[in-house]
GUTOR-295854 format. One line per 10 residues: number of its first residue (from 1); their letters; for each residue y, x, z of N, C-alpha, C, CB. Coordinates in nm, 2 decimals, decimal comma. Atoms other than C-alpha are relative to their C-alpha. Last residue first. Glycine has a CB too. Example, Ala and Ser with C-alpha at 12.3 -4.5 7.8 and 13.67 -1.06 7.14 Angstrom:
2) sa) -0,11 -0,09 0,00 -0,11 1,37 0,71 0,11 -0,08 0,08 0,05 0,04 -0,14 ~ -0,12 0,09 0,00 -0,45 1,23 0,78 0,12 0,09 0,00 0,00 -0,10 0,12
//
This chain:
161) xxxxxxxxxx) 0,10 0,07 0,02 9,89 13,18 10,71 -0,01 -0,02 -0,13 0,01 -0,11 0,07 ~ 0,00 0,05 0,07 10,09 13,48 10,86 -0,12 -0,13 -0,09 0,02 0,10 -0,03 ~ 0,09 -0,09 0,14 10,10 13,52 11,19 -0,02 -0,08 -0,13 -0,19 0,04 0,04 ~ 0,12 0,09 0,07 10,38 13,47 11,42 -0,07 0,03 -0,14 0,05 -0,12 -0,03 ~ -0,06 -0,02 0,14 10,47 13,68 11,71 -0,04 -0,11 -0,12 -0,04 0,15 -0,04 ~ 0,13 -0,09 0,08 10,44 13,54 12,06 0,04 0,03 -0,14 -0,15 -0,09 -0,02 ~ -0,04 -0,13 0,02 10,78 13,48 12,20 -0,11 0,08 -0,05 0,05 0,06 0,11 ~ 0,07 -0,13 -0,11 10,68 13,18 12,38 0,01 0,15 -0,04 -0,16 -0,01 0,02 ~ 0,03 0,01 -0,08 10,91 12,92 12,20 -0,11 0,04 0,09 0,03 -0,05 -0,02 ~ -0,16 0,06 -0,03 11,17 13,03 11,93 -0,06 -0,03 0,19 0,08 -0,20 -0,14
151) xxxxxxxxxx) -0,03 0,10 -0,02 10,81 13,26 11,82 0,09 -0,08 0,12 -0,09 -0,01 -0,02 ~ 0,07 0,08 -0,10 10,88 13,56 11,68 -0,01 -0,14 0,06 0,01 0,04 0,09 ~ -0,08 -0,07 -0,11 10,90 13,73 11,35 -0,06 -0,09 0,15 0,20 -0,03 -0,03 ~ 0,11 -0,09 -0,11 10,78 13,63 10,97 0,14 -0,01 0,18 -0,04 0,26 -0,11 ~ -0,02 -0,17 0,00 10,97 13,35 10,82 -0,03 0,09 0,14 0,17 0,02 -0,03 ~ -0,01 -0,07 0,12 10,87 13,00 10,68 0,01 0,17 -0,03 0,11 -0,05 -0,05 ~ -0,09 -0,03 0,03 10,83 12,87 11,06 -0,03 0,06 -0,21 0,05 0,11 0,13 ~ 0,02 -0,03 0,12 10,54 12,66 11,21 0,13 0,06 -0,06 -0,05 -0,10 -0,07 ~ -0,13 -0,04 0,04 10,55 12,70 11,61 -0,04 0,02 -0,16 0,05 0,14 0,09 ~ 0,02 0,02 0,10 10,15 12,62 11,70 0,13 -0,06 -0,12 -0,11 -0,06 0,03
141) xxxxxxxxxx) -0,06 0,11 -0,03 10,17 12,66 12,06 -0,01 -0,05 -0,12 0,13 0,02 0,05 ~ 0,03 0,04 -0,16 9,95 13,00 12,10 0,05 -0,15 -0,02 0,10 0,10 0,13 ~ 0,12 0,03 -0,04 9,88 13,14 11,75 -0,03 -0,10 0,16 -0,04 0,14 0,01 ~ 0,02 -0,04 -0,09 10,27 13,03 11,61 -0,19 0,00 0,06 0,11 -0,07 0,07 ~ 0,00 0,12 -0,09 10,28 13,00 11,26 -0,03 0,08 0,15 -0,13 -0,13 -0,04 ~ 0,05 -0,03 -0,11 10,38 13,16 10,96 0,03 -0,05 0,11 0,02 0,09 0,01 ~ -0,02 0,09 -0,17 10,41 13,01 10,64 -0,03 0,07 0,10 -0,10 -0,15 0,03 ~ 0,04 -0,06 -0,11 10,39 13,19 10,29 0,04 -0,07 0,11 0,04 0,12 0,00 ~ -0,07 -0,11 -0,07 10,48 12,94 9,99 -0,05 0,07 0,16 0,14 -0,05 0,02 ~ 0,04 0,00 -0,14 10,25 12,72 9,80 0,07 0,15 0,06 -0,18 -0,01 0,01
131) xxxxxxxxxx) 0,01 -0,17 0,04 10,42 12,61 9,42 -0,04 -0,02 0,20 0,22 0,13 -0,08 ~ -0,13 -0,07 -0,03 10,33 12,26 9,43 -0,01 0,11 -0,01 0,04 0,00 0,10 ~ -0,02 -0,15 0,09 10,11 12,01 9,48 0,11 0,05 -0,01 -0,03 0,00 -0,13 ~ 0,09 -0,12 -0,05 10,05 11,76 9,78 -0,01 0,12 -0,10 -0,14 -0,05 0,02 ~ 0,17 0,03 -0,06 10,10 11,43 9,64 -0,06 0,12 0,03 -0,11 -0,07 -0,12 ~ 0,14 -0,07 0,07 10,35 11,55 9,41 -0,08 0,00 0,06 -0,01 0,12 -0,03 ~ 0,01 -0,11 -0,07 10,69 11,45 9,61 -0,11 0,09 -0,04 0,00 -0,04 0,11 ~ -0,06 -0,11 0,05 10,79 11,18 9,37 -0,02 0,12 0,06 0,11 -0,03 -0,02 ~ 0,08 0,03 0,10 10,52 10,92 9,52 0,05 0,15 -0,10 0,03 -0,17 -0,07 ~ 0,14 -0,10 0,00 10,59 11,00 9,84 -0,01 0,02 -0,16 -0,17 -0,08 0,08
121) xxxxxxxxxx) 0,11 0,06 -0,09 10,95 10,82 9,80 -0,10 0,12 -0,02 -0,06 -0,17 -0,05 ~ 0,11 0,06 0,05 11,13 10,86 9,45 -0,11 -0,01 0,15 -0,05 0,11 -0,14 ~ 0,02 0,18 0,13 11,49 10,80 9,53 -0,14 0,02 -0,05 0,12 0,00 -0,18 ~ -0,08 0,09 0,05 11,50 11,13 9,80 -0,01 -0,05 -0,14 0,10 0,04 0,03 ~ -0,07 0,03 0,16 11,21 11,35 9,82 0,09 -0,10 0,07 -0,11 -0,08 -0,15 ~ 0,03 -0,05 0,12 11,09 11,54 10,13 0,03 0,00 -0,06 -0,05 0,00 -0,03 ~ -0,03 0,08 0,06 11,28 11,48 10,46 -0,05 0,06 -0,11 0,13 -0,05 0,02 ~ -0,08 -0,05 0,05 11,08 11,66 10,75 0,05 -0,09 -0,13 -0,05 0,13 -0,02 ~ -0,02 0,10 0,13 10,95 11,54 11,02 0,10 0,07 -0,08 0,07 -0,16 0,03 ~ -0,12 -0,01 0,06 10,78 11,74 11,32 0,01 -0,08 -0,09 0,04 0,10 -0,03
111) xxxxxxxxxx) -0,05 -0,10 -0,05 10,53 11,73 11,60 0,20 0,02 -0,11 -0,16 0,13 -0,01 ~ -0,09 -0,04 0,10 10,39 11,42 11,56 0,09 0,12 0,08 0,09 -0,14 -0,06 ~ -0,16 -0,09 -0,09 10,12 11,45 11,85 0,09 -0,03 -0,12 0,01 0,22 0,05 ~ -0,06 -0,06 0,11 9,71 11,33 11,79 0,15 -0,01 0,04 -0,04 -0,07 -0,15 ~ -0,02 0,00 0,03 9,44 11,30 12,07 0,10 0,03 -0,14 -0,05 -0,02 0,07 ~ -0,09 0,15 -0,09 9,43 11,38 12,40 -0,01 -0,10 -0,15 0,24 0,04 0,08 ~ 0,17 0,05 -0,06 9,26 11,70 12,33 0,03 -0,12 0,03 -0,09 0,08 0,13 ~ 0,04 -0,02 -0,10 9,55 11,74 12,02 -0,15 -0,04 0,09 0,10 -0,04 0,04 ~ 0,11 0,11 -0,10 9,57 11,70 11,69 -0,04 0,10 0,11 -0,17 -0,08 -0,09 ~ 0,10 -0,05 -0,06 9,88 11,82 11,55 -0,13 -0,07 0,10 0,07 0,08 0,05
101) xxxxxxxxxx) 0,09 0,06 -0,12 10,11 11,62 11,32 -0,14 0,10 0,05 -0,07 -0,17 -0,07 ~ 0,06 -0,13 -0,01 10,37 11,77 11,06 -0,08 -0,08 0,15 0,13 0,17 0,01 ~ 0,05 -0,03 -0,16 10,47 11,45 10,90 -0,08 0,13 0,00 -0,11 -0,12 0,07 ~ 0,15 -0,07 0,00 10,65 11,46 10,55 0,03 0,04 0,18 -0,02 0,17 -0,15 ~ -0,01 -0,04 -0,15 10,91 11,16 10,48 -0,10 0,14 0,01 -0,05 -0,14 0,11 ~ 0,12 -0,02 0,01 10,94 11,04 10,07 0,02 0,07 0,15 -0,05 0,06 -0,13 ~ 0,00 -0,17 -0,01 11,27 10,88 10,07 -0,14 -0,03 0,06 0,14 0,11 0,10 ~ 0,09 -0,05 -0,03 11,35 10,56 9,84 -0,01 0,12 0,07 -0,04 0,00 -0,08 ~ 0,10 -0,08 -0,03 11,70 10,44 9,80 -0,10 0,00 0,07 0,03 0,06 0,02 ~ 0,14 0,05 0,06 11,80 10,07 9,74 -0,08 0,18 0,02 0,02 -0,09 -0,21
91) xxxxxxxxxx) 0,02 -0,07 0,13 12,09 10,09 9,95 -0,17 -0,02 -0,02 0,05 0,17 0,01 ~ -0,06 0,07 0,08 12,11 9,94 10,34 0,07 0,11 -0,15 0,10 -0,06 0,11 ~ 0,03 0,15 -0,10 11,78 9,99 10,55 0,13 -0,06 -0,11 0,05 -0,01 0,24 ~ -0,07 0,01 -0,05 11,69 10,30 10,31 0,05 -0,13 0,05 0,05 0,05 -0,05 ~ -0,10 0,00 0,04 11,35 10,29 10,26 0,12 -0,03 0,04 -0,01 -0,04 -0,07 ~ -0,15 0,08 -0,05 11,07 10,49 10,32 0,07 -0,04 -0,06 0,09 0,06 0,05 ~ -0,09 0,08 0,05 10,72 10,62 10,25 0,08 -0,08 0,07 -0,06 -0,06 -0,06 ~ -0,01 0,15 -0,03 10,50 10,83 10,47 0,16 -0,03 -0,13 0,02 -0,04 0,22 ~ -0,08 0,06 0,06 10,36 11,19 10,36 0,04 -0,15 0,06 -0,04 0,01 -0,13 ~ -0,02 0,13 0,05 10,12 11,33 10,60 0,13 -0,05 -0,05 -0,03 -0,08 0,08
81) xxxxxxxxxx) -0,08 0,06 0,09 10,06 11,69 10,68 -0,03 -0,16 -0,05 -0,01 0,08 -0,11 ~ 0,09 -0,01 0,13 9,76 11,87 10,92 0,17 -0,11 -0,04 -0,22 -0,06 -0,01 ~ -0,18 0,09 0,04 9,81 12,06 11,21 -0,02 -0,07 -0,15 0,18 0,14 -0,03 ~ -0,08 0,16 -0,06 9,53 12,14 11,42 0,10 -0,02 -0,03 0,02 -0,04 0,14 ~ 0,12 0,10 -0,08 9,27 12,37 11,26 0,05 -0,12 0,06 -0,09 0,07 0,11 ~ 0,09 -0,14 -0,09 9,50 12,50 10,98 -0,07 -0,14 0,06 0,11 0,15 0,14 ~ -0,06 -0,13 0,02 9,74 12,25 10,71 -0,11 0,13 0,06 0,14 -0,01 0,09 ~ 0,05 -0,07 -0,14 9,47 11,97 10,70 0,04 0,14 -0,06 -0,18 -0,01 0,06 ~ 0,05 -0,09 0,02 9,65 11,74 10,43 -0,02 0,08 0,11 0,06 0,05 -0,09 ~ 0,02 -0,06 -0,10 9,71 11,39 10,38 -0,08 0,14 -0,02 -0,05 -0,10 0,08
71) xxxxxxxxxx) -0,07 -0,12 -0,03 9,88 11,26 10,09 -0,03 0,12 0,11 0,11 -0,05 0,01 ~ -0,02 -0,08 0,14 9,65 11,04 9,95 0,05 0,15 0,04 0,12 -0,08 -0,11 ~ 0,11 -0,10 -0,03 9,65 10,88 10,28 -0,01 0,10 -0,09 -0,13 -0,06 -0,01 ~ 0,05 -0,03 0,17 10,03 10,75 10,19 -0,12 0,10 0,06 0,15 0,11 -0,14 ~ 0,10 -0,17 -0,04 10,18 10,63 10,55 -0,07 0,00 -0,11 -0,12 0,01 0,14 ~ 0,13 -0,01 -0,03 10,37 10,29 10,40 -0,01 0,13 0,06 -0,10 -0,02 -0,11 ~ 0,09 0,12 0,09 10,69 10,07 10,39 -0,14 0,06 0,01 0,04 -0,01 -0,18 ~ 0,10 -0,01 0,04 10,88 10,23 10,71 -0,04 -0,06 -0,13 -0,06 -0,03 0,07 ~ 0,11 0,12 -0,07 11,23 10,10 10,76 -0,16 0,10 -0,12 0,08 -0,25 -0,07 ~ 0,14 0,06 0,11 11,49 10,36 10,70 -0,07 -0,10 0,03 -0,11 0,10 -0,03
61) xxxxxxxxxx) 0,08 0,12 -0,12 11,86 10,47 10,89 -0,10 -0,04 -0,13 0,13 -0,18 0,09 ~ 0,03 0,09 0,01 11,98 10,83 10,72 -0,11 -0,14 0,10 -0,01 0,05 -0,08 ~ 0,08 0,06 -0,06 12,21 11,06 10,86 -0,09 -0,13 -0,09 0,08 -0,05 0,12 ~ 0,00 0,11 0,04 12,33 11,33 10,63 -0,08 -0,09 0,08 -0,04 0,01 -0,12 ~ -0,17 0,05 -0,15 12,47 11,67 10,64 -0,01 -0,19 -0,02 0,28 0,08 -0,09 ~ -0,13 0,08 0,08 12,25 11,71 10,28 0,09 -0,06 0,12 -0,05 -0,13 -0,11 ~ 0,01 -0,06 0,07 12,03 11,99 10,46 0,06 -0,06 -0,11 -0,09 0,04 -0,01 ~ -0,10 -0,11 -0,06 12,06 11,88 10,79 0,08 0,04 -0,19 -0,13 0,19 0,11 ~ 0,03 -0,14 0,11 11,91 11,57 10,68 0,05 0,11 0,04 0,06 0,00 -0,14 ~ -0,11 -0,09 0,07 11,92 11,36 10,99 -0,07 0,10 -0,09 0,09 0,07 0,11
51) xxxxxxxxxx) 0,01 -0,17 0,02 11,68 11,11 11,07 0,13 0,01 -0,08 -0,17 0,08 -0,10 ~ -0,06 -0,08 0,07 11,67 10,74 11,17 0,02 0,12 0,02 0,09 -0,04 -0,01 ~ 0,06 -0,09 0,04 11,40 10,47 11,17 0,12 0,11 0,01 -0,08 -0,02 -0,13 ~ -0,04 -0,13 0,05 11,56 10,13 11,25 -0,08 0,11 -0,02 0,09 0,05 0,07 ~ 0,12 -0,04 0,06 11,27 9,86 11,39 0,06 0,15 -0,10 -0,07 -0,15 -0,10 ~ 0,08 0,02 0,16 11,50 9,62 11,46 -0,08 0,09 -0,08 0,10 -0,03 -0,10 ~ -0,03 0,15 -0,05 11,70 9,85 11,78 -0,07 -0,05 -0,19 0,23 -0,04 0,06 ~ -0,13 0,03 -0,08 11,64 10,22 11,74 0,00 -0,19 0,00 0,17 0,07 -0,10 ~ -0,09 0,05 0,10 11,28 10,36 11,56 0,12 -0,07 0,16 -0,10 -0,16 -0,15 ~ -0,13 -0,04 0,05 11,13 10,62 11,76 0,14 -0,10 -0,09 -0,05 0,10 -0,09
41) xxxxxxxxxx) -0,08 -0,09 -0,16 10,87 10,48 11,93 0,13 0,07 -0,04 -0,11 0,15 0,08 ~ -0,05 0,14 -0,08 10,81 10,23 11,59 0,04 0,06 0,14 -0,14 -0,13 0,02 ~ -0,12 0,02 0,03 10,80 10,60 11,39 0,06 -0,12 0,07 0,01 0,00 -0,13 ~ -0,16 -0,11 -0,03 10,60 10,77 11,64 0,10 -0,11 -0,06 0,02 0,20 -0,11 ~ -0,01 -0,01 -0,17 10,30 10,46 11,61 0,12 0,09 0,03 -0,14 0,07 0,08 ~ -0,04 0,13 0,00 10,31 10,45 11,28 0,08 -0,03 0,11 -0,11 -0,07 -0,02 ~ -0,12 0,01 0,08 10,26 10,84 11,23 0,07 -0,13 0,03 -0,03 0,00 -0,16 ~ -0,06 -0,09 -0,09 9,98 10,82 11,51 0,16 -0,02 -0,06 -0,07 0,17 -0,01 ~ -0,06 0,03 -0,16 9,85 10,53 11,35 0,08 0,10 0,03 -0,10 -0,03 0,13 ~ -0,08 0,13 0,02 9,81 10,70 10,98 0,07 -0,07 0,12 -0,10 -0,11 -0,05
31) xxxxxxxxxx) -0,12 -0,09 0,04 9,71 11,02 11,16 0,07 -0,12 -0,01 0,00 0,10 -0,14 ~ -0,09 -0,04 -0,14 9,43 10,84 11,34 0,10 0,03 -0,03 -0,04 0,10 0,09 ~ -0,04 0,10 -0,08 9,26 10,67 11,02 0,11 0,04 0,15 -0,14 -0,06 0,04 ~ -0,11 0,09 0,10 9,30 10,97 10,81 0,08 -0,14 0,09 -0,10 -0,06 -0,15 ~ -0,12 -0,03 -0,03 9,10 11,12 11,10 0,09 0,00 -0,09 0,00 0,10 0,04 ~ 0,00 0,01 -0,13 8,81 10,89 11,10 0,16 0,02 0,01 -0,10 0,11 0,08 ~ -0,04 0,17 -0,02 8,77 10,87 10,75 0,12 0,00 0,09 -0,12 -0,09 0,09 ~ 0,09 0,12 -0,02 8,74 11,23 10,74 0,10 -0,14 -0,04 -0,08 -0,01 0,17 ~ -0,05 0,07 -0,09 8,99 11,51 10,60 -0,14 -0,11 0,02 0,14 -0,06 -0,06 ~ -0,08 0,15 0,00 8,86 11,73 10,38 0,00 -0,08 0,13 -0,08 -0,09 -0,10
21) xxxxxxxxxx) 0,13 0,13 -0,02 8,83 12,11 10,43 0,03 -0,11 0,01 -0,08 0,01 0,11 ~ 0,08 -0,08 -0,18 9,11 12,42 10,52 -0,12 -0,10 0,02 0,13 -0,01 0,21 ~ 0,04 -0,17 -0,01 9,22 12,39 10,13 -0,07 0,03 0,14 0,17 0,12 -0,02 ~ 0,06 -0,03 -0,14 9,18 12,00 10,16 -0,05 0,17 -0,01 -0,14 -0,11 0,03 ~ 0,09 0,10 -0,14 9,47 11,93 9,97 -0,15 0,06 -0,03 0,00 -0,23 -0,02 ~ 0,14 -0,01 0,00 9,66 12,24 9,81 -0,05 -0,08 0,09 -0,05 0,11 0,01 ~ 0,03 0,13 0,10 9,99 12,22 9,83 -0,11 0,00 -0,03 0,07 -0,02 -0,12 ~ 0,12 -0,10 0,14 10,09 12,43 10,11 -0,03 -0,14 -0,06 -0,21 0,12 0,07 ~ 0,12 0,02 -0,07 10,43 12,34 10,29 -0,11 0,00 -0,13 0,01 -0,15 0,09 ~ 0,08 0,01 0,10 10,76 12,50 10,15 -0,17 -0,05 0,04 0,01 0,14 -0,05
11) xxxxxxxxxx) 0,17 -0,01 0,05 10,90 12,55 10,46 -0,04 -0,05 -0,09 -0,09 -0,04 0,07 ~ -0,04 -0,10 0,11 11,35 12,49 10,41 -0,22 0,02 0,01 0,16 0,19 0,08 ~ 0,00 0,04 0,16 11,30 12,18 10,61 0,00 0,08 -0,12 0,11 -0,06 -0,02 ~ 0,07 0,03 0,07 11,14 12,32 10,91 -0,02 -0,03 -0,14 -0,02 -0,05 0,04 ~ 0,08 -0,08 0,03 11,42 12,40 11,09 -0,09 0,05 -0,06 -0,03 0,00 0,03 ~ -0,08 -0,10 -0,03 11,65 12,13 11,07 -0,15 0,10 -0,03 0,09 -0,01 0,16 ~ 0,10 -0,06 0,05 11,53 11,77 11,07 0,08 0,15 -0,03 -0,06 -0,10 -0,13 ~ -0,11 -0,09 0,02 11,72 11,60 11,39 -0,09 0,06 -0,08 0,08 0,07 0,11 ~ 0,10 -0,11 -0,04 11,56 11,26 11,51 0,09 0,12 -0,13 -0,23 -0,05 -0,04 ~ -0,01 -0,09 0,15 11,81 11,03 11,56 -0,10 0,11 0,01 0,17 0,08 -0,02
1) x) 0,01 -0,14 -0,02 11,71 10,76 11,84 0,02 0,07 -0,13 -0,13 0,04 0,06
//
């Protein structure tokens, strides 16, 4: 399956870990799976992985190496960020992945993926620092965009976060 990164990629996601409060055990532990768990439901035949960059017109095929706790961050009350580590199935590049995962009443959802670093993996991506750019999100579905207006899918507006 190709998963298509587009939208999202231009968000600047907040760099500040645990600005909305720290993460437990618990739910480090669930993210990790959840992430694990999408990318083996998603991966194509041997365990492939592959996303499109939009933003270098670029398919890449990966193989997991880790989910980086380190990196985990509770964006608002149910979306929270995880870095995972990749590498390219054939070249020696590294790319650093960033999960946008919402926890649901069911439990937890990958909702989006975005491609972070290329050749340095999580590790080059700053573990969550950064300059922190305006985000606005949907109140009803929880639509994350970079730019004010409405949301693509209920048409609520979105507020600034």
């Amino acid at each position: 399956m190709r998963i298509e990164i587009g939208a999202l990629a231009a968000v600047v996601l907040l760099g500040a870990a645990g600005r909305a409060g720290e993460i437990s055990a618990v739910d480090k532990k669930g993210l990790g799976k959840a992430v694990r768990r999408y990318v083996q439901s998603e991966s194509a035949e041997q365990g492939v992985f592959v996303v499109h960059d939009a933003k270098l017109d670029k398919d890449w095929s990966l193989k997991l190496i880790a989910v980086r706790p380190e990196t985990m961050v509770q964006m608002d009350q149910k979306l929270y960020k995880v870095c995972g580590d990749f590498r390219q199935l054939r070249g020696a590049k590294r790319l650093g992945l960033d999960f946008l995962v919402n926890r649901t009443d069911t439990g937890w959802a990958v909702r989006d993926v975005i491609v972070q670093n290329v050749g340095q993996g999580c590790a080059g991506a700053g573990a969550g620092k950064g300059p922190v750019a305006a985000t606005y999100a949907c109140p009803m579905d929880g639509y994350v965009s970079d730019k004010p207006g409405k949301c693509p899918r209920c048409g609520m507006e979105l507020q600034k976060k």
